[in-house]
Backbone as JSON, one array per atom type, in Angstrom:
{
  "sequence": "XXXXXXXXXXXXXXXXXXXXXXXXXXXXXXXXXXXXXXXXXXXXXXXXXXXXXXXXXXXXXXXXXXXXXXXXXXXXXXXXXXXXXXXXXXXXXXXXXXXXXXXXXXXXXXXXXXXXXXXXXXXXXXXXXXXXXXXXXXXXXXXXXXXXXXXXXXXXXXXXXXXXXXXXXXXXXXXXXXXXXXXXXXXXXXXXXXXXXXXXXXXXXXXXXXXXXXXXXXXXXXXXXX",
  "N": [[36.79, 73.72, 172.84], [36.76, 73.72, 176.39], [38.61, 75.57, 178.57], [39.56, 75.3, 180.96], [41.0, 73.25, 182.34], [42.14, 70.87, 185.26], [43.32, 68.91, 185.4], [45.63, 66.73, 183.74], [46.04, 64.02, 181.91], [49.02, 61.78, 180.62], [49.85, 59.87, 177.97], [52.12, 57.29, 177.47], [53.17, 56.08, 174.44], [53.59, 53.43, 173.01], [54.78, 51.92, 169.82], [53.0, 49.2, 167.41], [55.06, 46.27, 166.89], [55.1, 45.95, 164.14], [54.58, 48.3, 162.84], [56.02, 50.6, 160.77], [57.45, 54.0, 161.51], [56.39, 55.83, 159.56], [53.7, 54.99, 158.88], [52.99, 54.69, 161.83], [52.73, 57.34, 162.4], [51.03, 58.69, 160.73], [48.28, 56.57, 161.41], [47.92, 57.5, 163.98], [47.47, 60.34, 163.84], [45.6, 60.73, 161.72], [43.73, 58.46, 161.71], [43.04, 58.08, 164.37], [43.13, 60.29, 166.16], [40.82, 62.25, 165.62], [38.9, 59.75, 166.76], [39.42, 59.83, 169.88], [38.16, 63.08, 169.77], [35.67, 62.65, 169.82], [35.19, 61.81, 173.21], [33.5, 63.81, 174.78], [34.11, 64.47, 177.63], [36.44, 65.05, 177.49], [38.74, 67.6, 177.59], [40.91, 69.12, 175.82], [42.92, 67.98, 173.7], [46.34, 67.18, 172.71], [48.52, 65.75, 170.69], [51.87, 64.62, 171.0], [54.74, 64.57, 168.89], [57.27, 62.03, 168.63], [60.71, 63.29, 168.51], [63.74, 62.42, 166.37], [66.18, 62.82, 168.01], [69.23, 63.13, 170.68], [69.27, 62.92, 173.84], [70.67, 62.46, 176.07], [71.68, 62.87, 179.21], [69.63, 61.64, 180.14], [67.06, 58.74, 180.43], [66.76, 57.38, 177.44], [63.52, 57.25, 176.21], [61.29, 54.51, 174.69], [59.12, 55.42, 173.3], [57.1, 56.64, 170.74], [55.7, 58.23, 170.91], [53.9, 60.68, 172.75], [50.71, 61.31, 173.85], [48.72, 63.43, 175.06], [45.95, 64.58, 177.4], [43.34, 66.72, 178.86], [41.59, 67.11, 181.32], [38.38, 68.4, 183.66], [39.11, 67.2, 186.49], [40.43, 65.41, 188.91], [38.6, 62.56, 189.01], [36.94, 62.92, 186.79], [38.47, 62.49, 184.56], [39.28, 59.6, 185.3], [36.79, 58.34, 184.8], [36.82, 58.22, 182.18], [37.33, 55.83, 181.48], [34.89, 54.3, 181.61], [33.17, 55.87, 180.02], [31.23, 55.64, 177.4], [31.56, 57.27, 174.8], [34.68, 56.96, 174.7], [35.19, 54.03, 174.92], [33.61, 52.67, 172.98], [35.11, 53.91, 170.62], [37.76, 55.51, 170.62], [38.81, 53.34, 172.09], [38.62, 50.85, 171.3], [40.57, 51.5, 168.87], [43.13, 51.68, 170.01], [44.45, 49.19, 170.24], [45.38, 48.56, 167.42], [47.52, 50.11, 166.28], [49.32, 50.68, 168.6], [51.25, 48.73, 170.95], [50.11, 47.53, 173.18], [50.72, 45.89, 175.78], [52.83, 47.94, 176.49], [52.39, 50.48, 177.49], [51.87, 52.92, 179.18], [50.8, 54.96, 181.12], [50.31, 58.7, 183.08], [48.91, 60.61, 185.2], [48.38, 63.76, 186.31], [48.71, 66.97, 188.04], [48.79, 70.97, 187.92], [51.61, 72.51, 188.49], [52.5, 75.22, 190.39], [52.8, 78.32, 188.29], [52.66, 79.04, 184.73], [56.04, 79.86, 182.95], [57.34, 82.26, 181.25], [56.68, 83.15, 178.11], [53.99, 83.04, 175.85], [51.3, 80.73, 173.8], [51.33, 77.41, 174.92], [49.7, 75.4, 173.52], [50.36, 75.46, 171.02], [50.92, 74.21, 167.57], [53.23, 74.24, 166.37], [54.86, 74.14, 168.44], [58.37, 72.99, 169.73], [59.11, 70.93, 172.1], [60.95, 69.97, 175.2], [60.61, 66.75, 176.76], [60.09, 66.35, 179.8], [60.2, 63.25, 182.33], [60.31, 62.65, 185.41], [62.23, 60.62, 187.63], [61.94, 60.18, 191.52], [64.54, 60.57, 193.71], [65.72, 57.4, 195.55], [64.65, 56.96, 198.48], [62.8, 59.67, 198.81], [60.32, 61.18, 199.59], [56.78, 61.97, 197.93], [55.8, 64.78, 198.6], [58.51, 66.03, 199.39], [59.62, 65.86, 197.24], [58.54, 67.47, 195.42], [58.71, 69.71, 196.71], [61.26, 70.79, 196.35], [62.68, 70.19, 193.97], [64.13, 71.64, 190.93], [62.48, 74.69, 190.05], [60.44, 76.16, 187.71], [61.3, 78.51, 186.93], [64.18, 77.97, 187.94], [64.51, 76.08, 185.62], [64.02, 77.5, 183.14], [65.83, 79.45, 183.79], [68.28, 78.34, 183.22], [68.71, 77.35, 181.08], [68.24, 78.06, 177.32], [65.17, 78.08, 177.39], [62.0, 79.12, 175.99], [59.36, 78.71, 177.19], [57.96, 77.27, 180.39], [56.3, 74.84, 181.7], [55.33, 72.72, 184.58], [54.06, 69.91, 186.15], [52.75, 67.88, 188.83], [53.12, 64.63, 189.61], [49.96, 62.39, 190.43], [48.5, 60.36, 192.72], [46.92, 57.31, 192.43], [43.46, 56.53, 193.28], [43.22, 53.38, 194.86], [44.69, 52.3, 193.79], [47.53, 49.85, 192.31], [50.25, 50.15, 192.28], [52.53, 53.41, 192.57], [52.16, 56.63, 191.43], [54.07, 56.45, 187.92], [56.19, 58.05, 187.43], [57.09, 60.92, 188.86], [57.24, 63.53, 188.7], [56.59, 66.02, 185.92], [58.29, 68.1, 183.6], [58.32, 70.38, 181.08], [59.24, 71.69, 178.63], [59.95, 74.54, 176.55], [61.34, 74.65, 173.46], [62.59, 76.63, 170.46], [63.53, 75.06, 168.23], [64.08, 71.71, 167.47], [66.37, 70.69, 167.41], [67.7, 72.67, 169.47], [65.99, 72.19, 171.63], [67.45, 69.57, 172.35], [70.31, 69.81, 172.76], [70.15, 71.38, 175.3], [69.83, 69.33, 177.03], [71.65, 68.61, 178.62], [72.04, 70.51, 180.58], [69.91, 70.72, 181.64], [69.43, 68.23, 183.18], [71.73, 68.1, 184.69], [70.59, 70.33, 186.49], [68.83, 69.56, 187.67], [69.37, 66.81, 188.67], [71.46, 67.99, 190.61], [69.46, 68.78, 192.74], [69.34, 66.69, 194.59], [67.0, 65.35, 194.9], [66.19, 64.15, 192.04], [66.3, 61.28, 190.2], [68.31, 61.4, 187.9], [69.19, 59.07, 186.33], [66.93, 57.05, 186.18], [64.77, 58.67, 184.94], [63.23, 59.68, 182.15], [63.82, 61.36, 178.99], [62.13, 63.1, 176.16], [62.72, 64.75, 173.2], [60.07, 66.03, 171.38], [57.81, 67.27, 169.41], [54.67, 68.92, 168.9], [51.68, 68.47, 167.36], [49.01, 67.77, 166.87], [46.27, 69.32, 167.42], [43.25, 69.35, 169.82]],
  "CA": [[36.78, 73.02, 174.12], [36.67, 74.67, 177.53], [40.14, 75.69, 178.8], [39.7, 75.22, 182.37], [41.46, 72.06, 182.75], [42.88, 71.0, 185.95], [44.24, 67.31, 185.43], [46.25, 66.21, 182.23], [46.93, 62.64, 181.49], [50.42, 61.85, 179.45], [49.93, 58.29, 177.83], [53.63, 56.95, 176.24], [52.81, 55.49, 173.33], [54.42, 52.37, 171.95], [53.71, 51.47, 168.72], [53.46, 47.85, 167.47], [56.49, 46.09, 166.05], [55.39, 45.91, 162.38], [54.48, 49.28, 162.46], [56.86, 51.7, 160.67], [57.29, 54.98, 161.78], [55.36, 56.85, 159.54], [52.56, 54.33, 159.73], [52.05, 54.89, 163.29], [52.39, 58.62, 162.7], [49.58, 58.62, 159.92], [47.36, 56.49, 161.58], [47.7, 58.33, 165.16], [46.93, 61.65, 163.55], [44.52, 60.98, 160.94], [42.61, 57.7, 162.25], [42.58, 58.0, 166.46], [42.74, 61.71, 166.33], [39.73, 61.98, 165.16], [38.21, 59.32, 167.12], [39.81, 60.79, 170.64], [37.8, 64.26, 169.8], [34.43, 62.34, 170.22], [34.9, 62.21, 173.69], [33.15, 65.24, 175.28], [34.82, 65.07, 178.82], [37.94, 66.06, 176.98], [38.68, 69.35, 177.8], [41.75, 69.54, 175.21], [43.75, 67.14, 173.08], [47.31, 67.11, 172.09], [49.77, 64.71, 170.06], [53.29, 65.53, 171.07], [55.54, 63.76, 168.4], [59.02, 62.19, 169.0], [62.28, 63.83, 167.71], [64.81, 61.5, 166.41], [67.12, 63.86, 168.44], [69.82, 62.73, 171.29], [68.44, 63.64, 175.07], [71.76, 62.05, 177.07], [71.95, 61.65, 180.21], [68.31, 61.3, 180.71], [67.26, 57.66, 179.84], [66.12, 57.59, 176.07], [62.33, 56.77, 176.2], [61.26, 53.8, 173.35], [58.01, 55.84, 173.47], [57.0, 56.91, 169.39], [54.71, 59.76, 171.09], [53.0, 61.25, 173.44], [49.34, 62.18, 174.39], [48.41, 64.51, 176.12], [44.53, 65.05, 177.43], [43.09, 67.52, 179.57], [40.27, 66.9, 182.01], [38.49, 69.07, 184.55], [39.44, 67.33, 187.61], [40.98, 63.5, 188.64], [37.14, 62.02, 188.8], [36.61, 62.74, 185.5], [39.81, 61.39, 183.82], [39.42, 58.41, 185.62], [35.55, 58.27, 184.16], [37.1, 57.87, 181.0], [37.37, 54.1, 181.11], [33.72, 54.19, 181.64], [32.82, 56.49, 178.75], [30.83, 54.56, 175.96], [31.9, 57.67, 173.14], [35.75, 56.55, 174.29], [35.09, 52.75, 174.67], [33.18, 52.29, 171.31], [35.9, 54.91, 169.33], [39.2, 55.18, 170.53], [39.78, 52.21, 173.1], [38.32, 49.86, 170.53], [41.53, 51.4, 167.69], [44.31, 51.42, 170.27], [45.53, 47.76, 169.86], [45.13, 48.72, 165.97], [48.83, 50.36, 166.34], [49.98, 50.38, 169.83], [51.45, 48.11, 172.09], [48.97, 47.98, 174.71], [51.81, 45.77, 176.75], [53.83, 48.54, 177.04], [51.49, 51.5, 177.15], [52.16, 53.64, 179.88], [49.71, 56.61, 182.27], [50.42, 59.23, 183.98], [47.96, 61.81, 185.6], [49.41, 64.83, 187.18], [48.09, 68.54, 187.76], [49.74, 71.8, 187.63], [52.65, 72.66, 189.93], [53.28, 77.05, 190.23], [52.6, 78.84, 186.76], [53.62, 78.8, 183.38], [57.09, 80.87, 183.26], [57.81, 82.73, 179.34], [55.61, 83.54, 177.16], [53.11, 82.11, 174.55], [50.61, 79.64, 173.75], [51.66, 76.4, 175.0], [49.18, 74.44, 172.74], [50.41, 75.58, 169.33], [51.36, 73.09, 166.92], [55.01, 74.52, 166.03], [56.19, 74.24, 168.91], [58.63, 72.43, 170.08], [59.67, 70.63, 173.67], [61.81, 68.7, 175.72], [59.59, 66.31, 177.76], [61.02, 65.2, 180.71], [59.33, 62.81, 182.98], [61.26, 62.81, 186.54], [61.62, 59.99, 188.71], [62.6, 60.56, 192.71], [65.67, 59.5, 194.12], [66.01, 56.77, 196.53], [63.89, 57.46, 200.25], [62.29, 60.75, 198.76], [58.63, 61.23, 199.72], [56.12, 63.31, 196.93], [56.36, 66.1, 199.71], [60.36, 66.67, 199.66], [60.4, 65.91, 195.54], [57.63, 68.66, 194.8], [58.94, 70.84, 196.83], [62.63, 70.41, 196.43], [63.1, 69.57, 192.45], [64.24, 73.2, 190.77], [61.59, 75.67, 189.66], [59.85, 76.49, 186.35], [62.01, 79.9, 186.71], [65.05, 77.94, 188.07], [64.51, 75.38, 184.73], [64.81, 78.89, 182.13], [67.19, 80.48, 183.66], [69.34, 77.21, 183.02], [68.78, 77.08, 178.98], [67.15, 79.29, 176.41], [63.59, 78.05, 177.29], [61.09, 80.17, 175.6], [58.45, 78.71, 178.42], [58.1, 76.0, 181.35], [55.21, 74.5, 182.28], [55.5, 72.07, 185.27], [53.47, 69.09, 187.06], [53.34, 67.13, 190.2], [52.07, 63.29, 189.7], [48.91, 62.87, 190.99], [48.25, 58.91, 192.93], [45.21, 56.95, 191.58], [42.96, 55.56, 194.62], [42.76, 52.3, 195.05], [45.93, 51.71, 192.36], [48.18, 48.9, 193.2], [51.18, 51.12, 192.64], [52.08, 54.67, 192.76], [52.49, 57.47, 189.52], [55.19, 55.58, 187.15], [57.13, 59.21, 187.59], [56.66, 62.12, 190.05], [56.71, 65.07, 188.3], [57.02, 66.24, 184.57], [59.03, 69.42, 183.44], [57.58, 70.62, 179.66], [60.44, 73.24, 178.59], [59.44, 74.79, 175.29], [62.67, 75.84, 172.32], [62.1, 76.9, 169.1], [63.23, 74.11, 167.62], [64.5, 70.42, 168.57], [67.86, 70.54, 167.84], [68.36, 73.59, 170.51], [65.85, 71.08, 172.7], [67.99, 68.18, 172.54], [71.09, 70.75, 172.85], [70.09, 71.9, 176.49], [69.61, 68.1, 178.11], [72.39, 68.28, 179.74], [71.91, 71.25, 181.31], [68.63, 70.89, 182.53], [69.66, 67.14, 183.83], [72.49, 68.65, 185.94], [70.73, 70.65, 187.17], [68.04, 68.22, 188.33], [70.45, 66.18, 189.71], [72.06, 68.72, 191.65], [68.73, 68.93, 193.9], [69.27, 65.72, 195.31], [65.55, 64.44, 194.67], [65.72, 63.52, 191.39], [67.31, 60.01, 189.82], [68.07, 61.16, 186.12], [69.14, 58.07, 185.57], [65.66, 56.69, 185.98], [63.91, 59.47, 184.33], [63.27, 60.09, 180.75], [63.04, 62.41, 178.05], [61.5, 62.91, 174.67], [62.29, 65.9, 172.21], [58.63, 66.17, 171.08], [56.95, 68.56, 168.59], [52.83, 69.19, 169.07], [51.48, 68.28, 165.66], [47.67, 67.39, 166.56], [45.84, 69.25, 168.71], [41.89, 69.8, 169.68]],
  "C": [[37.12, 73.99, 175.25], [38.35, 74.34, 178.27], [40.86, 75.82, 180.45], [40.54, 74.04, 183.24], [42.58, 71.92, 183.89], [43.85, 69.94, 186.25], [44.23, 66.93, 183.81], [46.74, 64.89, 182.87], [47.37, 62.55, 180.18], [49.9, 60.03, 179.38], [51.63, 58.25, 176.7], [52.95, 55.91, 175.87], [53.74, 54.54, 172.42], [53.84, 51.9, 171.02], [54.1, 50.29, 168.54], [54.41, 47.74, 166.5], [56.36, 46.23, 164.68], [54.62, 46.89, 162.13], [55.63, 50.33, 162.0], [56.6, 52.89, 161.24], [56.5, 56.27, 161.39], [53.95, 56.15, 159.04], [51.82, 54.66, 160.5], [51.68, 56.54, 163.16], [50.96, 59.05, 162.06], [48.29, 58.45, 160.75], [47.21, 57.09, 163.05], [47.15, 59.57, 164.77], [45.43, 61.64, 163.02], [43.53, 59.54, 161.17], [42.44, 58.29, 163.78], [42.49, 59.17, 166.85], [41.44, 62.26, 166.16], [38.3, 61.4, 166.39], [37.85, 59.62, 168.92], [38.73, 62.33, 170.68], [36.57, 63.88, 169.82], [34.27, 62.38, 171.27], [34.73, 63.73, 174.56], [33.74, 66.0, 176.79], [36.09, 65.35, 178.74], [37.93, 66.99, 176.84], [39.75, 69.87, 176.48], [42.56, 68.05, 175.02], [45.09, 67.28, 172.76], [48.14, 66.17, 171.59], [50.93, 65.51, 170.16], [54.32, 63.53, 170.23], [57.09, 63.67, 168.29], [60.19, 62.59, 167.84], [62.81, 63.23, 167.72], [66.69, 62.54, 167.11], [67.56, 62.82, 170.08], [69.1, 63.57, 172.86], [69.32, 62.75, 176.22], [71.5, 63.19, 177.98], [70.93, 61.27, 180.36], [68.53, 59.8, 179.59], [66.53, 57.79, 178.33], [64.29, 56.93, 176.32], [62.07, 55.91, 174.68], [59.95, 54.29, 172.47], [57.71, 56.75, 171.74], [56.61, 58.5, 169.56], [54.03, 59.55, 172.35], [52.22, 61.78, 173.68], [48.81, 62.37, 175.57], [46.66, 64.95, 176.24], [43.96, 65.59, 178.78], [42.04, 67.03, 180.42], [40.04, 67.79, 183.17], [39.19, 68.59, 186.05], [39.54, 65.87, 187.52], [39.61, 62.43, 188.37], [36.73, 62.22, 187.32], [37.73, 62.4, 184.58], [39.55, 60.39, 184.33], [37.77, 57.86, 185.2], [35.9, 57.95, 182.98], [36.7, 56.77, 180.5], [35.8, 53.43, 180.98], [32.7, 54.29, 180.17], [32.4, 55.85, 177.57], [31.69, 55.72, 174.27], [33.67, 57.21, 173.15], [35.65, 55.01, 174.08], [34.92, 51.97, 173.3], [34.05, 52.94, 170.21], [37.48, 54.14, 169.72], [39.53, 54.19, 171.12], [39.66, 51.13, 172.35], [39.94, 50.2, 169.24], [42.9, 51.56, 168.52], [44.88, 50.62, 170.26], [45.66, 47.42, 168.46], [46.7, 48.8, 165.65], [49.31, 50.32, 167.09], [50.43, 49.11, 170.62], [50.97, 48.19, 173.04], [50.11, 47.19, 175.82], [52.39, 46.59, 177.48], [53.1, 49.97, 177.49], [51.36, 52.14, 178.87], [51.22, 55.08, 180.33], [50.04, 56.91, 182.86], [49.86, 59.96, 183.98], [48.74, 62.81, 186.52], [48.18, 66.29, 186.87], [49.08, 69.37, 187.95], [50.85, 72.56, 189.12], [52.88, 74.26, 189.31], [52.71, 77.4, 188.27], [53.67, 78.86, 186.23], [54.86, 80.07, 183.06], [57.6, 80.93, 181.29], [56.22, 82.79, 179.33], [54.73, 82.69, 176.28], [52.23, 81.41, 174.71], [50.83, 78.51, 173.69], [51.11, 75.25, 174.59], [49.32, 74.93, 171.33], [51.1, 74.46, 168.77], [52.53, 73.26, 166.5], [55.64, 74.48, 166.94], [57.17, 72.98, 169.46], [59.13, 71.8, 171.86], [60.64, 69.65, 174.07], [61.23, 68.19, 177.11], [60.39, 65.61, 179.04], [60.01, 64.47, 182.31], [60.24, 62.21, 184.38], [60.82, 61.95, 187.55], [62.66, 60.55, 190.36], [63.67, 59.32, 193.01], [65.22, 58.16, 195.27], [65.54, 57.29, 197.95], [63.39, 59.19, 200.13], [60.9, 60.7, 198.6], [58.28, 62.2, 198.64], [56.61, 64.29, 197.22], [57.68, 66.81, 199.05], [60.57, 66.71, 198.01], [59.68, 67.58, 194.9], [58.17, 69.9, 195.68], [60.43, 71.6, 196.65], [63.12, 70.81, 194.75], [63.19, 71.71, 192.21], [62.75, 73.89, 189.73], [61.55, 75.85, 188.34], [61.05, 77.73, 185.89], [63.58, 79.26, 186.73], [65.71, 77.04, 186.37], [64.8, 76.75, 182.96], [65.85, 79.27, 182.12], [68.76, 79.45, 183.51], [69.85, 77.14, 181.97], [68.12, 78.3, 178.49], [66.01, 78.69, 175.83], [63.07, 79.07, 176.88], [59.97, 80.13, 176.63], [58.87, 77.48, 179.08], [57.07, 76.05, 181.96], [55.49, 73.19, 183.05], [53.74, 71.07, 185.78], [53.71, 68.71, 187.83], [51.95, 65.7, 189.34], [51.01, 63.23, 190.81], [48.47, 61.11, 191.05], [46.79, 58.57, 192.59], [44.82, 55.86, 193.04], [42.91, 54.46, 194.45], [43.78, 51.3, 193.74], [46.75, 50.94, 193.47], [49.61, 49.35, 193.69], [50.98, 52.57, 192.37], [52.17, 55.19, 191.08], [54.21, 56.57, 188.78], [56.21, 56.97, 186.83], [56.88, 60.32, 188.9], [56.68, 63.26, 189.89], [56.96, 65.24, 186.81], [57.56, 67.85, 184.34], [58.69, 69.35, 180.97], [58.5, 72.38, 179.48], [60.25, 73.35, 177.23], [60.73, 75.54, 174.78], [62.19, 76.3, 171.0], [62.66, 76.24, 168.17], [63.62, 72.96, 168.49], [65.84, 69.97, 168.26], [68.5, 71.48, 169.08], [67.58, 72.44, 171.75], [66.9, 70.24, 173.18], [69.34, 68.95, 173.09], [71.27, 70.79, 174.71], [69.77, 70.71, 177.53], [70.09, 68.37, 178.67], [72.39, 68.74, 181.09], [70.76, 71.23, 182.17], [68.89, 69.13, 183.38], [70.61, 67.04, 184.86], [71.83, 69.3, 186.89], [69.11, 69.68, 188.25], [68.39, 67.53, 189.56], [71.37, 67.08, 190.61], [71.18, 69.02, 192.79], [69.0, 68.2, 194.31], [67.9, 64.57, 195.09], [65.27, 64.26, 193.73], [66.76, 62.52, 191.07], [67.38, 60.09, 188.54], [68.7, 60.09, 185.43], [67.67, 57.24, 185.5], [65.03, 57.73, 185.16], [64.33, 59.57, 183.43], [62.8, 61.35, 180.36], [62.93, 62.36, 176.39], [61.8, 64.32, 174.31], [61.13, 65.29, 171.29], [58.04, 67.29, 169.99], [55.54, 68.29, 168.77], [52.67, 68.91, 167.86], [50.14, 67.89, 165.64], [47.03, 68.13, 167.66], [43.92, 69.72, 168.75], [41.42, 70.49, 170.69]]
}
C-alpha cells in the first residue's frame, strides 16, 4: 500500500457484551482484518490491541481496541461510507462483534514530525495511546499550538518515538472531533507504557489546554497491520 497518507482515522472499538475477550480478538484479526484490506482507498491498516495495564490519571477507555486507517486526504476517508468493497465486506461484519452504540471516530492529520527512531507500523511495538480532550474555553488554535511537543512528550519518559495529531472537524457534522488531538508515544514494552502515564499526564496538564480528566488512554500493542 502507498505510504503517502495524510489523514488517519482512529475508530474505538467496543465489543459486544457476550463477546469474550479473546473472541473479539480472534474474530477482529482473522475475520474483519481481512475484510478491511479489500478496500483499495486504504492507504494502510493497523489493529492496535488493548493492554490490560493501569493508565491513571487519564480516564480508563472501555475501548477493547483500536483501528487505525490511513487515507490520502479527508475527502477520501469520508468516501468510505460510500465504498461498495467496504459496505458489502467490512460494514456488513461490524455489528457481528462490536457495539455499534458505542463505536466511536476520530479523523485527525499529522501535527510536526515523528521524534525517535523506527518504524512506527511494526507489529511489536508497543504504545501508550492517548486521546486529549481541551480544557474548558480553549479554541483548536490555542490547544494545537499550546499542548507540549512530540520532543517535549520524550524528553518526559523513555519514549523510543512520538508521533502526534491535531483532530480534524467533519463538514457539515452536528458536533465537533470527540477529542482534539492524539499523542502516540512508543516503549518497548507495556508495562514501561503504563509506567510513564503519569508523567506524560502531568505534564499535559501543566499546559493549561488539556482536561486529563476528560481524556483517555489505552496501552495498545500493533498486532495486525496492512
Amino acid at each position: 500500500m502507498p505510504t503517502d497518507s495524510n489523514v488517519k482515522l482512529f475508530e474505538f472499538l467496543p465489543k459486544k457484551p457476550d463477546f469474550t475477550d479473546t473472541a473479539f480478538s480472534e474474530h477482529w484479526r482473522y475475520v474483519h482484518a481481512p475484510l478491511a484490506d479489500r478496500v483499495d482507498s486504504l492507504q494502510h491498516y493497523v489493529q492496535s490491541r488493548r493492554q490490560d495495564k493501569p493508565v491513571a490519571p487519564f480516564a480508563r477507555g472501555t475501548y477493547q481496541g483500536v483501528a487505525e486507517a490511513w487515507f490520502s486526504d479527508l475527502n477520501a476517508a469520508l468516501e468510505l461510507a460510500n465504498d461498495p468493497a467496504y459496505l458489502e465486506g467490512a460494514a456488513v461484519d461490524e455489528p457481528n462483534f462490536l457495539d455499534m452504540s458505542n463505536l466511536v471516530l476520530l479523523f485527525v492529520e499529522p501535527r510536526g514530525e515523528q521524534v525517535g527512531a523506527g518504524r512506527r507500523n511494526r507489529t511489536d511495538r508497543f504504545k501508550l495511546l492517548c486521546f486529549l480532550s481541551a480544557a474548558d474555553g480553549i479554541t483548536p488554535e490555542r490547544f494545537d499550538s499550546e499542548r507540549p511537543s512530540a520532543q517535549d512528550l520524550a524528553a518526559a519518559s523513555s519514549a523510543q518515538m512520538v508521533v502526534q495529531s491535531r483532530s480534524l472537524p467533519i463538514p457539515g457534522a452536528d458536533a465537533g472531533p470527540a477529542f482534539a488531538g492524539v499523542d502516540e508515544i512508543f516503549f518497548a514494552d507495556a508495562a514501561t507504557a503504563s509506567s510513564q502515564a503519569s508523567a506524560i499526564a502531568a505534564l499535559a496538564q501543566s499546559s493549561g489546554v488539556v482536561a486529563i480528566a476528560n481524556s483517555v488512554a489505552l496501552v495498545v500493542q500493533q498486532l495486525c497491520i496492512y
